[in-house]
N, CA, C and O atoms as CSV, one atom per row, in Angstrom:
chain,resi,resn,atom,element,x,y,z
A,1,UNK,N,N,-45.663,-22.761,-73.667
A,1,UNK,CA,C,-45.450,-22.587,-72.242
A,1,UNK,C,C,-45.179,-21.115,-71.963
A,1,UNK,O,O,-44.610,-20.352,-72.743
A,2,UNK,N,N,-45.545,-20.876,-71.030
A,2,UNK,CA,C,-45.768,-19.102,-70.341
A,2,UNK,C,C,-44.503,-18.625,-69.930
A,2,UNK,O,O,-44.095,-19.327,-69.004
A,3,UNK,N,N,-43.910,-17.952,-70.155
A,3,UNK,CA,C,-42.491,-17.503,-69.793
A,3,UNK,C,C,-42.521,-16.739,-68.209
A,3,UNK,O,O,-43.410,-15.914,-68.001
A,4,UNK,N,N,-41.847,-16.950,-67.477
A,4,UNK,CA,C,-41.680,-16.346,-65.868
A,4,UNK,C,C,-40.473,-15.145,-65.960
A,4,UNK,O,O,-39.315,-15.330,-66.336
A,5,UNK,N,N,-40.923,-14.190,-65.623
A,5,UNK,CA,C,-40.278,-12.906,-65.488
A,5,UNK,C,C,-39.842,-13.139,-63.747
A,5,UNK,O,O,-40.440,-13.505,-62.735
A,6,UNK,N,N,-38.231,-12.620,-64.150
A,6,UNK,CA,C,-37.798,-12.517,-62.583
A,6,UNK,C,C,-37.317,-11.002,-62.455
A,6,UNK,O,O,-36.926,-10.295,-63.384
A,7,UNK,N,N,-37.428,-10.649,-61.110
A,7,UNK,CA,C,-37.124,-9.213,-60.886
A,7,UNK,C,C,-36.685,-9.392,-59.548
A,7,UNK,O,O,-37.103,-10.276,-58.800
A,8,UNK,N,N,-35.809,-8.510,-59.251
A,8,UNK,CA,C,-35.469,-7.987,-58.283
A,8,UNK,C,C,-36.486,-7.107,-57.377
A,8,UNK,O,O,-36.846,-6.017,-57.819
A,9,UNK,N,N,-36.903,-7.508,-56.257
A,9,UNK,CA,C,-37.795,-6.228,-55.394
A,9,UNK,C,C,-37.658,-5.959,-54.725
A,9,UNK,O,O,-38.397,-5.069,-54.302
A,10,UNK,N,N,-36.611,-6.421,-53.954
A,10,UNK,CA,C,-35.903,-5.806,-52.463
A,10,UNK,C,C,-35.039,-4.901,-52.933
A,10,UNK,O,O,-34.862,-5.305,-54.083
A,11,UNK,N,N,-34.381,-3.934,-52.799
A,11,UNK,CA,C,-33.250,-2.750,-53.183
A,11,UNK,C,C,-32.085,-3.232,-51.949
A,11,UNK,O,O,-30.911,-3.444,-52.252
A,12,UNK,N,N,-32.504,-3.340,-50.800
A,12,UNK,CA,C,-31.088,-3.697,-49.933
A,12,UNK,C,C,-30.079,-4.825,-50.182
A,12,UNK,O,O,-30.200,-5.975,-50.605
A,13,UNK,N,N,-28.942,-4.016,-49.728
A,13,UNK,CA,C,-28.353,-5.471,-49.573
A,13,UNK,C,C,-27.827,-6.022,-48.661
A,13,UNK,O,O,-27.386,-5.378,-47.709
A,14,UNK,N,N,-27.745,-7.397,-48.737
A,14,UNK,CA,C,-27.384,-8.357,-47.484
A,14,UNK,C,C,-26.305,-9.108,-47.609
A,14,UNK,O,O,-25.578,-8.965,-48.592
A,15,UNK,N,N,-26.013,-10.092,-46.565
A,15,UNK,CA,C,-24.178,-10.558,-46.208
A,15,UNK,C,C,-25.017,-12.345,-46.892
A,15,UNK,O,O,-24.644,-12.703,-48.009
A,16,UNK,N,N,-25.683,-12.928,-46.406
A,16,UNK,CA,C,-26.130,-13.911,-46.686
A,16,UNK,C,C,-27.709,-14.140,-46.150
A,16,UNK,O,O,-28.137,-14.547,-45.070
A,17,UNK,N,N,-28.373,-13.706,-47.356
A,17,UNK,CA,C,-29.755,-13.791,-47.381
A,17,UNK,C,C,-30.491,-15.383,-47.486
A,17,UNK,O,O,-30.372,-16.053,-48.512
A,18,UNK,N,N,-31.249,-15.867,-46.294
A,18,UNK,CA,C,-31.546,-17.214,-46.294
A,18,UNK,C,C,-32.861,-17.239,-45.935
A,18,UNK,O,O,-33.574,-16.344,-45.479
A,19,UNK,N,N,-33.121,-18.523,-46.233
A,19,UNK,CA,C,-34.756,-19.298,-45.606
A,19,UNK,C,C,-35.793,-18.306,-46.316
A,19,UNK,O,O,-36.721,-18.782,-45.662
A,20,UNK,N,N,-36.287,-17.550,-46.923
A,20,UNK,CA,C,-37.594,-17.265,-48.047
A,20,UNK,C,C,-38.572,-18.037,-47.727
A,20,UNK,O,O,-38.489,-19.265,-47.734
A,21,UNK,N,N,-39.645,-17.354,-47.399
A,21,UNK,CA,C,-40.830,-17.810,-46.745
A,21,UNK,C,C,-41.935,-16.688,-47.140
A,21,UNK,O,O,-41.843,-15.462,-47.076
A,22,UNK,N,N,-43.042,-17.535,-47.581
A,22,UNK,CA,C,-43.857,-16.539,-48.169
A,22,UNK,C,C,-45.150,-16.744,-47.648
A,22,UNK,O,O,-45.899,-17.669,-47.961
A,23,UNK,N,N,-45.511,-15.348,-46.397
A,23,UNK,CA,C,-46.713,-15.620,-45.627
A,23,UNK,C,C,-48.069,-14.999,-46.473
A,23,UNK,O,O,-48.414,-13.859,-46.784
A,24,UNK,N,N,-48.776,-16.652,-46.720
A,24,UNK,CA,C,-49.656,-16.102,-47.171
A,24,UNK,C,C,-51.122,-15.056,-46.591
A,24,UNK,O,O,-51.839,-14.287,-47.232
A,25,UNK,N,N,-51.137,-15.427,-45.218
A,25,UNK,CA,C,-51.894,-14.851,-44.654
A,25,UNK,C,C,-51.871,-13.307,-44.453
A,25,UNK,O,O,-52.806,-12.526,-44.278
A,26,UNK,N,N,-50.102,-13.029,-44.552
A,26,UNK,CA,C,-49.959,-11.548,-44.365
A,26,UNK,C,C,-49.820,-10.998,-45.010
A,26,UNK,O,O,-49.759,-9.779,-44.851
A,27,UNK,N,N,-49.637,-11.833,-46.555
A,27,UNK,CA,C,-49.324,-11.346,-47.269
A,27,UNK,C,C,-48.108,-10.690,-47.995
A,27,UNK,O,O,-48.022,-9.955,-48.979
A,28,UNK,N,N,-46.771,-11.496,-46.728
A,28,UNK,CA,C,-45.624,-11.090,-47.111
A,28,UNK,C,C,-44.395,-12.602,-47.287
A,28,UNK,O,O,-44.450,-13.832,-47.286
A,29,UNK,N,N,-43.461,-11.603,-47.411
A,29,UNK,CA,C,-42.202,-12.510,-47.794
A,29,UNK,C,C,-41.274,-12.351,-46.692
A,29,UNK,O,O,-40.727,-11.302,-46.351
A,30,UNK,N,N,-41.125,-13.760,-46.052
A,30,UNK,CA,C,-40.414,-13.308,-44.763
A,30,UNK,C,C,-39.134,-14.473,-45.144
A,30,UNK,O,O,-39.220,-15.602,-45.626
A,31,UNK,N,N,-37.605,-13.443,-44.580
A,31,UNK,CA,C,-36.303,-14.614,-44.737
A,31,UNK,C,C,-35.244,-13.909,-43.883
A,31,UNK,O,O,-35.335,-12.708,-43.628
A,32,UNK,N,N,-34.398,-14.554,-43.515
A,32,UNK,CA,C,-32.926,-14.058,-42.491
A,32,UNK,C,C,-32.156,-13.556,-43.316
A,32,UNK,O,O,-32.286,-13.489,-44.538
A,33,UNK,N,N,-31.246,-13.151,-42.592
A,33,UNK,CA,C,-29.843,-12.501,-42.917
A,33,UNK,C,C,-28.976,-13.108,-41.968
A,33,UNK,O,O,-28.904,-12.719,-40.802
A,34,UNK,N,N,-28.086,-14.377,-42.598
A,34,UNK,CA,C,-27.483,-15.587,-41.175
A,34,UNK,C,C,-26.348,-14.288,-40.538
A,34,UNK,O,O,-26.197,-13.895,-39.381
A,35,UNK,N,N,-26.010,-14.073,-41.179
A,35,UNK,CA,C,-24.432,-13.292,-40.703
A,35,UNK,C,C,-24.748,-11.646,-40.175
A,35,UNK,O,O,-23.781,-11.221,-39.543
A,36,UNK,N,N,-25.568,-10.916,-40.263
A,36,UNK,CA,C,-26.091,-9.865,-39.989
A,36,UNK,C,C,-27.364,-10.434,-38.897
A,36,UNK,O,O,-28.107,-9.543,-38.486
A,37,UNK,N,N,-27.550,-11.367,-38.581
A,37,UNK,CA,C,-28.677,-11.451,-37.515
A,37,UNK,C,C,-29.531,-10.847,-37.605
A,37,UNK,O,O,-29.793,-10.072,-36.684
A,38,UNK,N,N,-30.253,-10.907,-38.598
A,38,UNK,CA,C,-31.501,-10.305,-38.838
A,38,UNK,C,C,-32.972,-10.983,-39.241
A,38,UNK,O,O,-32.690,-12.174,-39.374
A,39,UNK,N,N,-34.163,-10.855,-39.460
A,39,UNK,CA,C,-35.223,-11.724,-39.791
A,39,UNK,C,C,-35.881,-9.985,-40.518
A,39,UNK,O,O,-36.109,-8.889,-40.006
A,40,UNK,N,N,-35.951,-10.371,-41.480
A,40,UNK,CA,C,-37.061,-9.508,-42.438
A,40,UNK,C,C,-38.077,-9.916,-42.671
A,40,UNK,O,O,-38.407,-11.101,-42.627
A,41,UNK,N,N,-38.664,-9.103,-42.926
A,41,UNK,CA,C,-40.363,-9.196,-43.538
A,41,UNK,C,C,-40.731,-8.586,-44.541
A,41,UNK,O,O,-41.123,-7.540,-44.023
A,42,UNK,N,N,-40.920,-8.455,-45.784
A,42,UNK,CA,C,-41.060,-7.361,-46.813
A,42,UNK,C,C,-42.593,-7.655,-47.080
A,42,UNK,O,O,-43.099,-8.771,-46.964
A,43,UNK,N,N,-43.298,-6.446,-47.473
A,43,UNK,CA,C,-44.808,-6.360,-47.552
A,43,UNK,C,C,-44.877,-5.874,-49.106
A,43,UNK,O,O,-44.370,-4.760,-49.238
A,44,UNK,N,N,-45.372,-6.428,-50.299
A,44,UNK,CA,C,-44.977,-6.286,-51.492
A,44,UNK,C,C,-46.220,-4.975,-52.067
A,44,UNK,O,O,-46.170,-4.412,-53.160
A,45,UNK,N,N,-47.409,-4.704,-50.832
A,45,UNK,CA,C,-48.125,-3.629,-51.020
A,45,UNK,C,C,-47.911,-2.571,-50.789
A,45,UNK,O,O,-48.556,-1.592,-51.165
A,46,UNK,N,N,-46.542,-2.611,-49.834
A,46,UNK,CA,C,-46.013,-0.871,-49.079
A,46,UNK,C,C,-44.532,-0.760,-49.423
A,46,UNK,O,O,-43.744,0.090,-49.009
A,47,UNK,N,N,-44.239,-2.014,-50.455
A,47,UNK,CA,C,-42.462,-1.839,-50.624
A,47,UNK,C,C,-41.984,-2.141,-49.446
A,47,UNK,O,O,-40.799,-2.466,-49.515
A,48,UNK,N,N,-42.334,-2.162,-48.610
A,48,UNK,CA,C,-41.565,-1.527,-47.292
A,48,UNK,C,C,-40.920,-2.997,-46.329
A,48,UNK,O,O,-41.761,-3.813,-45.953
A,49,UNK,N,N,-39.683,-3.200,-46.045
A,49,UNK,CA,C,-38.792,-3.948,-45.231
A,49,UNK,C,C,-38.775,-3.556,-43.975
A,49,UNK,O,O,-38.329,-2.465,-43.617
A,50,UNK,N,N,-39.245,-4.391,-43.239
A,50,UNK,CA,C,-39.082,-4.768,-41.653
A,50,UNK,C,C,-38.095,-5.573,-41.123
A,50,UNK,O,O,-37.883,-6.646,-41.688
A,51,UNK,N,N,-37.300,-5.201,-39.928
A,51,UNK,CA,C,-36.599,-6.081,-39.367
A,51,UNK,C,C,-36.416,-6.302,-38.475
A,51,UNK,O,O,-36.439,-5.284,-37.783
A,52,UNK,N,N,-36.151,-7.384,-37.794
A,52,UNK,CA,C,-36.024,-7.883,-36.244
A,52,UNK,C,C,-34.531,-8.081,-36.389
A,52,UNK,O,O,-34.163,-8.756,-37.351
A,53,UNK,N,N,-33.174,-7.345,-35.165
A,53,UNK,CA,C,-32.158,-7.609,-35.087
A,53,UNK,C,C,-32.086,-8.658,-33.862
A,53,UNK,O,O,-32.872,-8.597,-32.916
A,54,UNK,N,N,-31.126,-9.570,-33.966
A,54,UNK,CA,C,-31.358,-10.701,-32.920
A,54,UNK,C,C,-29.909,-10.793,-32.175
A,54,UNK,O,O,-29.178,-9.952,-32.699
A,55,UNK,N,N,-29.330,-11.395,-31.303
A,55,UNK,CA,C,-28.475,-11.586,-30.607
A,55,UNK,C,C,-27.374,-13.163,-31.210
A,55,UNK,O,O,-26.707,-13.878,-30.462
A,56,UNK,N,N,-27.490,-13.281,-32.461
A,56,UNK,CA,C,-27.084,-14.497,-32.782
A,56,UNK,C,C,-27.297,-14.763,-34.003
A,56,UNK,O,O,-28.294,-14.217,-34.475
A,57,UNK,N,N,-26.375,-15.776,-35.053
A,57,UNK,CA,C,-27.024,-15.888,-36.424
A,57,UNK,C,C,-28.169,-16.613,-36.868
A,57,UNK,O,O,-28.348,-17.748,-36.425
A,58,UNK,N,N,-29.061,-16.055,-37.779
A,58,UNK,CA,C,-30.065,-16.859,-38.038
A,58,UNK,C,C,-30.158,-17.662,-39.076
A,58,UNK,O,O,-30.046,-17.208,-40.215
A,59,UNK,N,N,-30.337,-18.743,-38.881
A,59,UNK,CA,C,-30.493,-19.837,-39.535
A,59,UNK,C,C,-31.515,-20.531,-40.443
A,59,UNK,O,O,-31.365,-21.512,-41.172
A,60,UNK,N,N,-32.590,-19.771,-40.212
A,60,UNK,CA,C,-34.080,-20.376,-40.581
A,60,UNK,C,C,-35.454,-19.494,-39.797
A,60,UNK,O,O,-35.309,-18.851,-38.758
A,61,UNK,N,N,-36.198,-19.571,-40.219
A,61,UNK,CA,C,-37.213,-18.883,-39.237
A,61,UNK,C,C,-38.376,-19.580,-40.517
A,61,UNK,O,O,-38.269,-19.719,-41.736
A,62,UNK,N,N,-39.481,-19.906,-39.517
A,62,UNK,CA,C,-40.500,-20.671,-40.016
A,62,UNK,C,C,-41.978,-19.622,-39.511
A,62,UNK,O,O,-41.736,-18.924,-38.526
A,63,UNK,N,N,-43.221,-19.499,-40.016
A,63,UNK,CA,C,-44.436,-18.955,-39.299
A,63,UNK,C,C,-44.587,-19.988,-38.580
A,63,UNK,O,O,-44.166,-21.127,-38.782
A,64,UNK,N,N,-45.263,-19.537,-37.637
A,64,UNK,CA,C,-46.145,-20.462,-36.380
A,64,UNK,C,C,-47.541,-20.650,-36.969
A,64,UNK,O,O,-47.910,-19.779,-37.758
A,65,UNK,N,N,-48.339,-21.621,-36.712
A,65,UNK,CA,C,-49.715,-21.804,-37.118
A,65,UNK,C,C,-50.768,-21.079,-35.914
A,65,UNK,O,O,-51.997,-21.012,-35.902
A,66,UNK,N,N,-49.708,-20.559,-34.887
A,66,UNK,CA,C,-50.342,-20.135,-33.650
A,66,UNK,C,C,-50.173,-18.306,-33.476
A,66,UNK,O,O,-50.818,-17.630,-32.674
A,67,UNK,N,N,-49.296,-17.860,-34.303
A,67,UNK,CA,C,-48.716,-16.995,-34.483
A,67,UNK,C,C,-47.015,-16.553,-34.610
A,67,UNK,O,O,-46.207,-17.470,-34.751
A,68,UNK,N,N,-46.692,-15.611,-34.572
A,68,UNK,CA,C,-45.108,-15.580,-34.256
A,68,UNK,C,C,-44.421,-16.642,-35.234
A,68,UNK,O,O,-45.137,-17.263,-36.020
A,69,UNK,N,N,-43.224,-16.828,-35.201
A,69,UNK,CA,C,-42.317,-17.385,-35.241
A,69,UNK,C,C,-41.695,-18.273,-34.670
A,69,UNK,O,O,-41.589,-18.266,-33.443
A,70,UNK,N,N,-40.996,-19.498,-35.654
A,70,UNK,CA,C,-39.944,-20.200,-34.954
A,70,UNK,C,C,-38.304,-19.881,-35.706
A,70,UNK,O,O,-38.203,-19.436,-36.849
A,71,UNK,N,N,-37.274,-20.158,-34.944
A,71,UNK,CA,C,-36.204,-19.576,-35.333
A,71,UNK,C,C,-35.080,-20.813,-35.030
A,71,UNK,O,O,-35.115,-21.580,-34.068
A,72,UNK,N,N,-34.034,-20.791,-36.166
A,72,UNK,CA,C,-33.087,-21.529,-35.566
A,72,UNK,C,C,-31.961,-20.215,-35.528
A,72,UNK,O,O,-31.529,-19.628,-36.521
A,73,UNK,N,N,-31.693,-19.993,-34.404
A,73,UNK,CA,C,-30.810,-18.716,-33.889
A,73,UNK,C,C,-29.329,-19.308,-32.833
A,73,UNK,O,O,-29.270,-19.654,-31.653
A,74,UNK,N,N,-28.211,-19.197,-33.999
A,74,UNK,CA,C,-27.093,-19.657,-33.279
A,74,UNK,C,C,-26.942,-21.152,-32.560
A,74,UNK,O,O,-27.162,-21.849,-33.551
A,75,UNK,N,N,-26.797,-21.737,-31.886
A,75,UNK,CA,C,-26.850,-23.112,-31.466
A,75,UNK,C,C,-28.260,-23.546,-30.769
A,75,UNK,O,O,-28.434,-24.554,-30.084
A,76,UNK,N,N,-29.321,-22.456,-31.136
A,76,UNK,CA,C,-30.738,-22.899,-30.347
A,76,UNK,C,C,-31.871,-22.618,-31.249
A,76,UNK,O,O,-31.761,-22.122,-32.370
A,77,UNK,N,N,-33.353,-23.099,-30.468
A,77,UNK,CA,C,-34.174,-22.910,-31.346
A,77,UNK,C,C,-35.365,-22.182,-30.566
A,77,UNK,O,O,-35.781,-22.737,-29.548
A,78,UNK,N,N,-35.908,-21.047,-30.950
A,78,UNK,CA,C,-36.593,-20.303,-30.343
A,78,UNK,C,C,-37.634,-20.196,-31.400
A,78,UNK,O,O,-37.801,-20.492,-32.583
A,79,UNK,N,N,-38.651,-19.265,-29.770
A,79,UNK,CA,C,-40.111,-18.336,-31.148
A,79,UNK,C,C,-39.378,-16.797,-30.976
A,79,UNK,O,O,-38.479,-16.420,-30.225
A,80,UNK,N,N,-39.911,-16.323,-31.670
A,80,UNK,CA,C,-40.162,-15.213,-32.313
A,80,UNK,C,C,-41.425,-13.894,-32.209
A,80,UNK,O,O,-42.096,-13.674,-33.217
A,81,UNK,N,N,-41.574,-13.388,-31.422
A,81,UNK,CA,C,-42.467,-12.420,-31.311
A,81,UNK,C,C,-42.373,-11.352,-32.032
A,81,UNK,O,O,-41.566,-10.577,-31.519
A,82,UNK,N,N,-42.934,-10.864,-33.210
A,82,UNK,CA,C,-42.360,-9.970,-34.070
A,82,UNK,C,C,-42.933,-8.591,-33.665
A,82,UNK,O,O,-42.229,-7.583,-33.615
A,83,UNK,N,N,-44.383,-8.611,-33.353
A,83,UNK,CA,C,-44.638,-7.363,-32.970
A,83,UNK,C,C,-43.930,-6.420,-31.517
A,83,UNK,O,O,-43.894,-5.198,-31.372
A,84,UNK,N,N,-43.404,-7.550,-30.549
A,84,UNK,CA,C,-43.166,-7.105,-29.529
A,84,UNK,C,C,-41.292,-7.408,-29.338
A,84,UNK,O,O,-40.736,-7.182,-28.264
A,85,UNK,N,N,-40.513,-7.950,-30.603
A,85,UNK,CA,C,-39.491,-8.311,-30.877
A,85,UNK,C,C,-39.022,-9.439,-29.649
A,85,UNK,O,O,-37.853,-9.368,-29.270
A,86,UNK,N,N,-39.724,-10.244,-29.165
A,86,UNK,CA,C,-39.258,-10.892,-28.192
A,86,UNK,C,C,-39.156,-12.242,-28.670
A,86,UNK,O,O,-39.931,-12.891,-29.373
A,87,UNK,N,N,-37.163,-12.782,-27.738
A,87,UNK,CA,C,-37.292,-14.549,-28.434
A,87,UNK,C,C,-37.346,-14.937,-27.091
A,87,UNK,O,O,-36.864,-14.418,-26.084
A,88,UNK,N,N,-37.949,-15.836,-27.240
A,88,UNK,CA,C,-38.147,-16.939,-26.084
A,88,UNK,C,C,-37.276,-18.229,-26.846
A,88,UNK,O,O,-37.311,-18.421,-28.062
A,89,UNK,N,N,-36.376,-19.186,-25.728
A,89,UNK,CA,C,-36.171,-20.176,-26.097
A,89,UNK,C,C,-36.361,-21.251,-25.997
A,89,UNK,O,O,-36.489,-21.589,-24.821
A,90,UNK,N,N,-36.511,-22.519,-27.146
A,90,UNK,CA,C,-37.280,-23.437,-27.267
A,90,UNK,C,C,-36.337,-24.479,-26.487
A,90,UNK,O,O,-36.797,-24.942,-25.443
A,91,UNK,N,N,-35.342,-24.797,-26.808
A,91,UNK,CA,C,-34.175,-25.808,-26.743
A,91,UNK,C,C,-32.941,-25.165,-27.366
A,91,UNK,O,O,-32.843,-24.211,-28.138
A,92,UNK,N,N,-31.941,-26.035,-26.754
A,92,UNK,CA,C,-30.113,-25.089,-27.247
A,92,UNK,C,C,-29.717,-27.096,-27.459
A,92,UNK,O,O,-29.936,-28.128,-26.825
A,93,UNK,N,N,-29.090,-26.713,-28.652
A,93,UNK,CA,C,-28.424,-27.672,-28.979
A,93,UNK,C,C,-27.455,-28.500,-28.131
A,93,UNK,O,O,-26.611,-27.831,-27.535
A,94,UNK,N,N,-27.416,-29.745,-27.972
A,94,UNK,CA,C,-26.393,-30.247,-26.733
A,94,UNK,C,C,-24.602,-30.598,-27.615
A,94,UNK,O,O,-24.219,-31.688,-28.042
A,95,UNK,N,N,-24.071,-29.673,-27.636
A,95,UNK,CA,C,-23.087,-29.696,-28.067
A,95,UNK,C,C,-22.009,-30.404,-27.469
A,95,UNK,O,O,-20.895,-30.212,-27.956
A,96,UNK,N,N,-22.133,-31.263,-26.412
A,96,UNK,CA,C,-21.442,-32.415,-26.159
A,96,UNK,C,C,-21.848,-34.038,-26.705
A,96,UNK,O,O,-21.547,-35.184,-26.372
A,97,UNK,N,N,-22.437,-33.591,-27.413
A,97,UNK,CA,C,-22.988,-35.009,-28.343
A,97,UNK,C,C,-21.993,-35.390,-29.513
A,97,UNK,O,O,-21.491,-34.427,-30.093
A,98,UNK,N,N,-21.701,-36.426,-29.866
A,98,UNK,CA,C,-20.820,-36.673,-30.833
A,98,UNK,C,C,-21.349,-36.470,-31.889
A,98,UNK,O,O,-20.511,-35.798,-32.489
A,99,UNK,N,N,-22.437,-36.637,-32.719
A,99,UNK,CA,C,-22.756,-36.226,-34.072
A,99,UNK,C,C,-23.274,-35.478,-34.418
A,99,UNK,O,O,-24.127,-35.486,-35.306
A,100,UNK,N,N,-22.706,-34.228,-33.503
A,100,UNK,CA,C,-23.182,-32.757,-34.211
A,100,UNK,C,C,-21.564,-32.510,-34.850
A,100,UNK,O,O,-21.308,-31.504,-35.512
């Protein structure tokens, strides 16, 4: 059996790095930072880290099959416009419900 080499390739560091998502179309590795409100993008051909700062913690962020992003950001769920950094929101959690 083939042995798997792990490495480190990001150099920054983060408060709590979550959700790892690996766009194949772009060719990158996209994941949050819940506690720093952030959504990265790392491009493994330019080294180079991108980030969207957001107004809230992030929770998850998924690709769209349409483009953009979906996000679970603080008690709601939005898209994600990365080129133009814009969230639109989808739904906000109803926090008068008993089984949240």
């Amino acid at each position: 059996m083939a042995s798997v080499k792990i490495e480190c390739v990001v150099k920054e560091k983060y408060s709590v790095s979550e959700s790892p998502v690996w766009e194949e179309k772009e060719g990158t590795l996209l994941y949050a930072d819940v506690s720093e409100q952030n959504v990265y993008r790392w491009n493994p051909a330019t080294n180079q880290v991108k980030k969207v700062h957001l107004d809230a913690p992030v929770g998850s962020v998924v690709p769209r099959s349409s483009g953009g992003y979906i996000i679970a950001l603080g008690k709601r769920f939005a898209f994600l416009d990365w080129e133009d950094e814009v969230v639109t929101d989808i739904t906000k959690i109803d926090c008068e419900k008993s089984n949240i």
